[in-house]
Each structure stands twice: as C-alpha cells, then as structure tokens.
N, C-alpha and C positions, 0 to 999 in steps of 0.2 A: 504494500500500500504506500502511496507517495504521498507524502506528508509536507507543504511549508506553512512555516509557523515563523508571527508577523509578529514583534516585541516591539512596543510602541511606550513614551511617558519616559522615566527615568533611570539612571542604572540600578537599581533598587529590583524594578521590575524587569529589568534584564536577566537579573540573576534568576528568579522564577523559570524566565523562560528559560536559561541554559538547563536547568534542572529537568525541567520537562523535556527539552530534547535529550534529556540525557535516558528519562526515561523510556521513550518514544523506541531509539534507538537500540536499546535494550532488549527491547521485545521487535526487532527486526524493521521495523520502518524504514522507508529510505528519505531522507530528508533531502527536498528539492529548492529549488529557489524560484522558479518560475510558475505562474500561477494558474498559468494555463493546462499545465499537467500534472497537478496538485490534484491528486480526489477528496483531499480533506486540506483542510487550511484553519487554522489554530491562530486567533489573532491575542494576542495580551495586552489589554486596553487600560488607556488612562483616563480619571476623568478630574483631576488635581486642581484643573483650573477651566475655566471656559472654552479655553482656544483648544487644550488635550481633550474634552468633552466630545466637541465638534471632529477633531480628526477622529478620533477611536469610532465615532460614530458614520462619518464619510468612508473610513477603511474597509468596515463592517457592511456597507450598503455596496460599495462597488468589488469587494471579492466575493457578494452574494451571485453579480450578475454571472461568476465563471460558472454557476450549475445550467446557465442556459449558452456562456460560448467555449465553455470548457468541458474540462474533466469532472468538475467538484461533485463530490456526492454528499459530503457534509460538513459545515461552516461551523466552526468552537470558537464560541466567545468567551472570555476569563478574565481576571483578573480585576482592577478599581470598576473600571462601568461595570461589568458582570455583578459584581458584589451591590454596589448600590443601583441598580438599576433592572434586578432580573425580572422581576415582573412585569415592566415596561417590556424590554425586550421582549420574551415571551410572545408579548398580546403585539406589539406595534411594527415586529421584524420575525416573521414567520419562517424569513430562510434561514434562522438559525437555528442550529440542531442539539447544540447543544451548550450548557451554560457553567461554569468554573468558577467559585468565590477565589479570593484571594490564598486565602488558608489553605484551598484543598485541590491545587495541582500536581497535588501526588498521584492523585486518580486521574492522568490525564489518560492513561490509555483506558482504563476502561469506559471515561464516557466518549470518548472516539468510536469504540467496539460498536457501544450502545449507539451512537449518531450515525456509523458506517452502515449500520443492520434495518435502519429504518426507525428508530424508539428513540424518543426525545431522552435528552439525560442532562440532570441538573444536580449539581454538585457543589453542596455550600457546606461549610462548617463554623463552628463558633470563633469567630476573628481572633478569641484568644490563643487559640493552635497554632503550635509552632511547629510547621512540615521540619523533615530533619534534613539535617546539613551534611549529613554522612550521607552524600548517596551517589550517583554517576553526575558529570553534569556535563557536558558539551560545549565547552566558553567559544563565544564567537567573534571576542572583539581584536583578533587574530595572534600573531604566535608572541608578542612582547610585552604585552601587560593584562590585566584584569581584575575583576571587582570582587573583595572578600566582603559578601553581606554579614557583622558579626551580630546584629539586632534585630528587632522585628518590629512592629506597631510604635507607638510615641504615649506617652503621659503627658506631657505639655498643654493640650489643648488650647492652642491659639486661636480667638475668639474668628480668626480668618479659616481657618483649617480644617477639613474634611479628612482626613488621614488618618484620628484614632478611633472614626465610625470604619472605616473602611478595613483598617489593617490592625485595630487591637490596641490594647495596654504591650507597653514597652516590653518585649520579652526578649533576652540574651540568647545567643547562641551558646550551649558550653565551649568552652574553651579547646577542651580535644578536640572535637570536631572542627574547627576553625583549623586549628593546627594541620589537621589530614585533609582537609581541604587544599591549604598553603600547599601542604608537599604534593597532593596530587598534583597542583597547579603544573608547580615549580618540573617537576617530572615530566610535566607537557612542554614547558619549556618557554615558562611563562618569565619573566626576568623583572615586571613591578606588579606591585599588588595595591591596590586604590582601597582603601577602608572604605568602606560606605555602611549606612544605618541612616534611622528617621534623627538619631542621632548618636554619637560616637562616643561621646567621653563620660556617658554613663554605665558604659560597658558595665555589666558583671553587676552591678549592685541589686537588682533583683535575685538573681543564683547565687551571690556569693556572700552578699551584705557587704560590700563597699564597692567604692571604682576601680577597676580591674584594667583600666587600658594601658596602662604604662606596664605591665604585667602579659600583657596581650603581645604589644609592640615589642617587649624584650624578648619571648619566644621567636616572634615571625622573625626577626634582625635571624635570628641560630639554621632559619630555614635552608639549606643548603640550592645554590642556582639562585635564588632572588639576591636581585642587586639594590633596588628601589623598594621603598614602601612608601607610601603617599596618605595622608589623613583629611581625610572629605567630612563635611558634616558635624565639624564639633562646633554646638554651642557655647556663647561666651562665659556664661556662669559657670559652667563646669571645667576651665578649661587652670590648669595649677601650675603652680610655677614646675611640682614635679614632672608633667608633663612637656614642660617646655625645655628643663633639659635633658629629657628623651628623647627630643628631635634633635636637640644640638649636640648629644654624647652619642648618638648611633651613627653611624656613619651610612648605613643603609636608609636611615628615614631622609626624605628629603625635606629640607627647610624650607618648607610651606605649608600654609592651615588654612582649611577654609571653616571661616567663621561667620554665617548668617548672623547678621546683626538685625535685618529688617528695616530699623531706622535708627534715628538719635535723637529725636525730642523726645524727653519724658511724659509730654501728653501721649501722644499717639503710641509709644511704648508700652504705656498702663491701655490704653483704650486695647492693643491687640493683645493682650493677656499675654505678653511676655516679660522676663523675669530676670531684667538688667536694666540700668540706667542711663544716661548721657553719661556723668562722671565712673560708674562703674566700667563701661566700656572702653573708656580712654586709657585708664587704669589698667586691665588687662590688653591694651595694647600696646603701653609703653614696659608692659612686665615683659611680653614676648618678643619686644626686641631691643628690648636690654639683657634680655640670657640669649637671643639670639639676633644678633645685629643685622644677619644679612638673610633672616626668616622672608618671605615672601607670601605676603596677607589676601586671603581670598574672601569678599565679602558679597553679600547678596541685599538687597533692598528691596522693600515694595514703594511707589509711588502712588498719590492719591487714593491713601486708605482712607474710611468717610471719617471728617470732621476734621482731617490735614487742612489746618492754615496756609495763606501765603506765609505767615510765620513761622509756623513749622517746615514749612517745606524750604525759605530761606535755611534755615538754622541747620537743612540735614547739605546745604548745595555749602555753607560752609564748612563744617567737618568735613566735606569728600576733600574740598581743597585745603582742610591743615592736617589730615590723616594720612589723607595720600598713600591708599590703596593701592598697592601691585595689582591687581583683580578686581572686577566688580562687574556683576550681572545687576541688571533692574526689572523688576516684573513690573507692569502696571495690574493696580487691585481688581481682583474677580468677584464679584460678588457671588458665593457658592451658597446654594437653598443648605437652610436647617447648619449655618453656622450664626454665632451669637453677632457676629459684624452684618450680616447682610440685612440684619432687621435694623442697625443703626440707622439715625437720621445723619442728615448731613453728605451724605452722597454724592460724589466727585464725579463732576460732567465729565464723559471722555473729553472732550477737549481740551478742558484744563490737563486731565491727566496725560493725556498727548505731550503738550507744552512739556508739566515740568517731566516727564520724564526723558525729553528731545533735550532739556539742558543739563538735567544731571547723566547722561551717559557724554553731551559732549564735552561738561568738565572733565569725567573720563578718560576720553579717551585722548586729552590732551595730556596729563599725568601719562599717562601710560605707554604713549609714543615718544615722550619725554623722556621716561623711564628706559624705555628702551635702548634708544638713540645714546645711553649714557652706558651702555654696555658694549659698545664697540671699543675693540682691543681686548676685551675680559676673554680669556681662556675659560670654556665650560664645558662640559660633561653631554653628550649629545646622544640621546637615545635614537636609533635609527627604527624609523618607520614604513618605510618603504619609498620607492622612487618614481620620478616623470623621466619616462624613457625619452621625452619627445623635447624634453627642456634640458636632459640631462645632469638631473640634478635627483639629490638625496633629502626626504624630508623625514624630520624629525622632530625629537622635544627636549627642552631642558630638567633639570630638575624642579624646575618653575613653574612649569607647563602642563596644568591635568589634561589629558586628553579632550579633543572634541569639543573644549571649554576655553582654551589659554589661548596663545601662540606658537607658532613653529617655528623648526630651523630650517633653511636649504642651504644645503652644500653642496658644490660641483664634483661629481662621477671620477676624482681623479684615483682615487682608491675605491677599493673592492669592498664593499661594507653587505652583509647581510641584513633580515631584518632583525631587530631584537639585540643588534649590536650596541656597543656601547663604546663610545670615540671622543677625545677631547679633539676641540675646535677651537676658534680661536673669530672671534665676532667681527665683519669689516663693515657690515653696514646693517641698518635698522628699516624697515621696510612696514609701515601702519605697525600692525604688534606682534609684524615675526621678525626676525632675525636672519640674516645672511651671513655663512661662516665658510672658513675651510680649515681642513683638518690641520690641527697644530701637529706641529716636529717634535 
C-alpha cells in the first residue's frame, strides 16, 4: 500500500509525524511523495493560529480531490484540527476517512487498515497520554540535524493559547528514552539535535520533582557522532544562570537560546497570562550574556494583542532597539475561539496590526543585517547542508542558525564537502541575513 503523509504546523508536530512513518513503515508501507499514486495520504494538521487553521484545512480539501484524479482510496486526518475539530470534520468533509487526536498516532496503522477497508475510524485519547518515545521513527529533515521532542502539552495557559486544550498538561519524556532516541538519531547519522517542547527548561519537574534540563543537556553532550545540540523553546522565567553555563561549558551546545518573550510592556504581559516582566526580562538577558558574551538570543513576539497601546507598542519598538536581538520572529495576534483573549474588548484592527508589525520587523531587520555585516572576517564553524549545483556553491549554517528559521552560509565548491559536514570558514561578505564564506586554511 503506498502511503504519503503530509506534516504541516511546527516541528513539535513533525516529530509525531516521523513517528508515524516510523510506524507505517514497520508494518510494510511504502512511503511515496507524490500524490497522485498515494492510495492513502495521512495529512498532520495545524490549527495554532488562523493562517495554520486555513492551510491544514485547504490541504485536506485539495488531497481529497486525488480519490476522483488519483489513486487515493483513503484520506487521514490527525493531529491539532483533528483533535479540536472532529466532529466538524466528520459532518462538513465527508472524504475523510479517517480521524487521529493528537495523543493517539500510535494507532496510525490501524485506523488506515480500518479507512483502506471501507469503515470510518476515529481515534482520540485523553490529551493527557503521553504516546512513547521509545519506538521506530523515520526523521525526515535529512541526514544533518533533527528535533528531540523531550515534552508534551504546556501548563502555562496563555490567555492567547489553544495548545493545553489540544495537547494536554505538560508531560516529560523520561529521560532514557530521550537518550535512545539521541543514539538512535546519532547512529543515523544525525550530527545536531534541536531540543524542542511547548517548552524546555521545565524538563523533568513533573517525573522527577525538579528541573532536569541541565541534566538532560549533560547526557546528550556524552552522545557519541553529535556535534551540535541546539535549545529551542525555553521560557524566560525558567531559564538559570545554571543553565547558562551549560551552554557556555559544553562545547557541543551551541551558544544560542530561543527565548519567547511575547512582548515587554507589563500591561499587555499581565493581560496574556504570562509570567515575567519588563524588568525581569532584561535581567535575565543581561544574566545570559554576561556568562555568555557571545550567546546569540532568539526571541518571538506577538503584535496587536487587544488592548496594545500606541504606548505599549512604542515601548516594545524600543526595547527591540536597546536589546538588540540576534533573532526575532513577529506573529501578528489571532484571535482563537474558547481562548480567554479573544473575548477581550479592545481588539486591534488589522490595519493597525499590519502597520506596527511592518515596523517592528523592519527595526529588525536593520539590527540584524547590521549584525551581520559585523561578522565579516570572523572565522566560524559551518554546518554543511547541501549544494546549488547551478551556482556552484555550498549552503549551510552556523552555530547561530536554527534551521529553516535563521540565516545561511554559501560557500564556493572549491572543496569537496559532504552533507552533515562540519568546516571552518572564514566570512567575506554579508548578504540581507546570510553570510558568504570560504573555507579557512
């Protein structure tokens, strides 16, 4: 049976999917890429925010039409929409055959079985299950890095957030199984591992009764074949100075953190039910780079969340410009049904949100190409990701660079580099926010 399976939303639900094909494959499947000769197609859908709502749902209506110019004999929908939304489905998208909560694509082959045979099959479990980590998985983001999920669901509840309906109370991975993950990884011939979770530096205090990540990170460092290890997702409040010199005493973690901040006025801070300050914030960012000087800060923001001032929204276009972020994404705010924010009054016309979100990314990206441009001459460390035969050149990333998120490097084909190589370079020119190098002597 030929099988493709569509992973859509974040690396979080990547990982899900790799799981499932690991399953799949397991039990003989042949995994395709093309959708025409799919007789089942497995989509893992987002619905996190308005715009992931729309695609996961456009994804789902146009790989329905391959049962009338294809192969497809049965459509799997799973994961965020599937879990909150299966009863809609069901009644409002008939070609699908079958439906997957978040929690329960362990069972992906059998409700395929059940979809392929003609019997609708639905498949949900209590958010609080945690599928296990010990099991085959298929990583597909190819042979040089990949995502160790060590957490599951969130506690936080941020009055914007749909995540701890969807995927549960925060639940830890044990620790072994992380570990036999890493080495299956690493045995594949994986060479960085990207932590990810709803969020990271709470590791372990559920299963263990305390914070466990700096205990996590000194295992994976022992993992034999990883060179890199990358920390995605930590929140500001949790984040310790002993954690800070764990990324500056390992030589494997790279000196970078991405830390969601959200914003930096203390209104709008308290208004989305998170759980730092203006002043606490600045405070732990002048802790991480004073034990780590040349740390490289990953932050995220939302713009026109309701009841954002012009004055709040000045006071967060200042802090970008005295913080002066390596990194920074902006979302603009979604108003998601059955969160405590989207019943708030005060509700930000897109337009305004248009605006200030057009000026704080292009204070951005002025820092940031600035930033840049001041790294010509620096000898760095260059992860090779594969090549443009047609340009002739090698692209890759620094230790600065999460994938798919940062900046690249291109270097010129004068040496022989495979992928998942690892080469010092030497920076000649700055290029918007990648980097042009050739390989140092």
């Amino acid at each position: 049976m030929k099988i493709l399976l569509i992973s859509l939303g974040c690396d979080k639900n990547l990982v899900d999917s790799e799981f499932m094909l690991g399953k799949l494959t397991e039990k003989g499947f042949e995994i395709v890429d093309d959708e025409s000769e799919a007789e089942v197609i497995v989509i893992n859908t987002c619905c996190f925010i308005h715009d992931a709502k729309e695609e996961s749902i456009e994804t789902i209506l146009e790989m329905a039409q391959y049962k009338k110019t294809g192969a497809l004999k049965a459509l799997v929908v799973c994961g965020c929409l599937a879990q909150r939304y299966h009863d809609e489905i069901k009644e409002e998208i008939p070609e699908v055959d079958a439906i997957i909560g978040t929690t329960a694509y362990e069972d992906i082959v059998n409700a395929v079985m059940e979809a392929f045979s003609g019997h609708f099959s639905e498949k949900l479990k209590n958010i609080d299950y945690l599928p296990s980590q010990n099991a085959k998985r298929i990583y597909s983001t190819g042979t040089e890095y990949s995502y160790l999920k060590i957490a599951e669901g969130c506690d936080k509840h941020c009055t914007y957030c749909i995540i701890p309906k969807l995927r549960g109370s925060y639940r830890s991975v044990p620790m072994e199984d992380i570990i036999k993950q890493a080495e299956y990884l690493a045995e594949c011939g994986v060479k960085e591992l990207i932590i990810i979770a709803q969020e990271t530096t709470i590791y372990g205090k559920d299963i263990y009764g305390e914070n466990k990540l700096t205990g996590l990170l000194d295992r994976l460092c022992k993992v034999p074949g990883i060179k890199w290890i990358r920390l995605l997702y930590a929140y500001p409040e949790e984040i310790t100075e002993e954690l800070a010199y764990a990324i500056r005493d390992h030589e494997k973690i790279c000196n970078y953190i991405d830390m969601p901040i959200q914003h930096c006025s203390d209104n709008i801070l308290k208004r989305m039910g998170r759980r730092t300050s203006k002043a606490e914030l600045l405070e732990k960012i002048a802790m991480l780079r004073r034990i780590v000087p040349d740390i490289a800060l990953r932050t995220s923001l939302i713009t026109g969340f309701p009841g954002e001032s012009e004055k709040d929204h000045k006071e967060l276009v200042e802090f970008i410009k005295n913080v002066r972020f390596d990194r920074l994404g902006v979302f603009k705010y979604s108003a998601e049904e059955n969160t405590p924010a989207a019943s708030f009054e005060d509700q930000i016309p897109e337009d305004v949100m248009d605006e200030r979100f057009d000026e704080l990314m292009s204070i951005q990206q002025e820092i940031a190409f600035e930033k840049a441009r001041k790294r010509v001459d620096d000898v760095v460390e260059v992860m090779i990701e594969g090549e443009i035969p047609e340009e002739e050149v090698y692209i890759g990333r620094t230790r600065i660079d999460a994938p798919n998120i940062d900046g690249c490097v291109f270097l010129p084909m004068t040496e022989r580099f495979m992928t998942g190589d690892i080469c010092r370079a030497r920076v000649t020119g700055a290029r918007d926010y990648d980097l042009l190098a050739v390989p140092a002597l």
